[in-house]
N, C-alpha and C positions, 0 to 999 in steps of 0.2 A: 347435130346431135352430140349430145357430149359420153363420155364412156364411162357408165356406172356400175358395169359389171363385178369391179373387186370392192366395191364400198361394202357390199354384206356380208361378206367374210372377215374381212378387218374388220370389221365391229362385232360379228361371233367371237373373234380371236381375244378383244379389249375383253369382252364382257366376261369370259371363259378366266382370263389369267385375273380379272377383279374378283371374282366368285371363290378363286380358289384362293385371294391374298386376302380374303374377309373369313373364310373360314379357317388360314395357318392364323391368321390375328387372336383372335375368339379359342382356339385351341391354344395357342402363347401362354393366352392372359386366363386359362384356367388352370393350366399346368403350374403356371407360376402362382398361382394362386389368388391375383389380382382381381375375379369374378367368382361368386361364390364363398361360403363362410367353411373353410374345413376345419374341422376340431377334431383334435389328436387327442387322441387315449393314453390315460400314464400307464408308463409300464416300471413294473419294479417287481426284482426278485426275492419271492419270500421261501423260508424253508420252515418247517411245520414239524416238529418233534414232541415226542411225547404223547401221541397217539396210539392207543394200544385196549385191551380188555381188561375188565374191574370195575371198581365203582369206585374209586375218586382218582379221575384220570388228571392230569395237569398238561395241558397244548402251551408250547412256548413256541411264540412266529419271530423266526428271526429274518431283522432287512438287511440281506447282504448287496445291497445296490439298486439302483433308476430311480424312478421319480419317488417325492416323498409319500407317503403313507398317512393321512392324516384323517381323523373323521370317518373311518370306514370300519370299526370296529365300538361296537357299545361295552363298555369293562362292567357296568351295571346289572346284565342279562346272565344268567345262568340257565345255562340248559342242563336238567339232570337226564339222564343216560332214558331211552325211548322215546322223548319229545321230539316234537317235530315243530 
C-alpha cells in the first residue's frame, strides 16, 4: 500500500494560495486601472461675483485654476430675473 494520506491537503493548500494569487492579480490590475474604463471628472476653481438684488444684475465667473472650462456655459441665453 502506498501512503496518501497528505496528498489532500497539499493540494487544499496549492488551490488556497492560487485562489488568493488570482484574486491580489484582478485586484492589481483594477487598481491600476488596467481592467475597467475609469473617467475622471474635471475639476476647476470658479469664483462667481456680481451676484446680488435689482434688475440688471452682471455675474462675472472668474477661472482661478484646474482643468480648462470650455463649452459649459451658452453666452447666447439670458435669463431675466424669475425664470427658471
Amino acid at each position: 500500500m502506498t501512503d496518501t494520506c497528505a496528498v489532500s491537503p497539499v493540494i487544499g493548500v496549492i488551490m488556497v494560495i492560487a485562489v488568493v494569487a488570482l484574486i491580489a492579480a484582478f485586484v492589481a490590475a483594477v487598481a491600476y486601472g488596467v481592467i475597467g474604463n475609469v473617467c475622471e471628472v474635471p475639476c476647476a476653481a470658479l469664483v462667481e461675483e456680481g451676484v446680488g438684488g435689482g434688475t440688471n444684475v452682471t455675474v462675472t465667473l472668474t477661472h482661478y485654476g484646474g482643468d480648462t472650462v470650455s463649452g459649459a456655459f451658452n453666452t447666447s441665453q439670458c435669463l431675466e430675473l424669475g425664470d427658471t
